[in-house]
C-alpha positions in Angstrom: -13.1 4.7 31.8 -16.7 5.3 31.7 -19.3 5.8 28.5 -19.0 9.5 29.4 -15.6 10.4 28.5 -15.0 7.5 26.0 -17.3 9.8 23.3 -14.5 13.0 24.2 -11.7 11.0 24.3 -12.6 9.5 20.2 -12.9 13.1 19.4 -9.7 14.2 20.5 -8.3 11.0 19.2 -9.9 11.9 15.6 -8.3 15.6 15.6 -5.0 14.3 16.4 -5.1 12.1 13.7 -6.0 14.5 11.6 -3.8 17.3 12.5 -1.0 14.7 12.8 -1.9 13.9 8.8 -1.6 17.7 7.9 1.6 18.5 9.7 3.1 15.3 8.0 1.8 16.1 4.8 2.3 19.9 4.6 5.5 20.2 7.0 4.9 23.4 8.2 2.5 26.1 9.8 1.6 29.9 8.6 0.3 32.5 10.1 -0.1 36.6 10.1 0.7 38.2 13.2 0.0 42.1 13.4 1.3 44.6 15.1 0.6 48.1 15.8 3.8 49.8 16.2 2.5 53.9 16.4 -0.4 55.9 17.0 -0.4 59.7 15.9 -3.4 60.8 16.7 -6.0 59.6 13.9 -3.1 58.2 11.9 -1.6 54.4 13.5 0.8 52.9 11.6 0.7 48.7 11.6 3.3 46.1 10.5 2.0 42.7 9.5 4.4 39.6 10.5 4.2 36.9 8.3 5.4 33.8 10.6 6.1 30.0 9.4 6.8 27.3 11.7 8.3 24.3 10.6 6.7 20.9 11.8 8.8 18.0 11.9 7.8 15.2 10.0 7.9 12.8 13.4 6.4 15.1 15.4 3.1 14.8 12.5 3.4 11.1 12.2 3.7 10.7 16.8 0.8 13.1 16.5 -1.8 10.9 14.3 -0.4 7.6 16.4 -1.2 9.6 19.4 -5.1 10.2 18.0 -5.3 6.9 17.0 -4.4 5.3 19.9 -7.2 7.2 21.7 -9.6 6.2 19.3 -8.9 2.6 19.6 -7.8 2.2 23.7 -10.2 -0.1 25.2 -12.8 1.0 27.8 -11.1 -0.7 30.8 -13.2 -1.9 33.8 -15.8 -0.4 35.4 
């Protein structure tokens, strides 16, 4: 691996771990989906989906080893 992707590589490392420590931490994921369900003329009538997804406590803790690991993986040879 050269010195080019080893900076990339750290910084995908470092958001793993830290979106691995949140979905550990917090267990699970919200979000507002909206929809728009009719439109009558100048009038369009929309429903807003509250949606939670539920994260795994492995999946959080694989997630921040995963990030690690790429922080740490030595360079190999050139």
């Amino acid at each position: 691996m050269n010195g080019a992707l080893r900076s990339p590589l750290r910084i995908v490392g470092l958001l793993l771990v830290v979106l691995g420590i949140l979905g550990a931490v917090s267990g699970r994921l919200t979000y507002t989906e909206e929809t728009h369900d009719a439109s009558i003329g100048p009038i369009e009538i929309s429903v807003k989906d509250r949606e939670t997804i539920r994260i795994p406590l492995w999946a959080g803790v694989l997630t921040a080893i995963a990030g690690a690991a790429l922080i740490v993986v030595p360079k190999g040879r050139n």
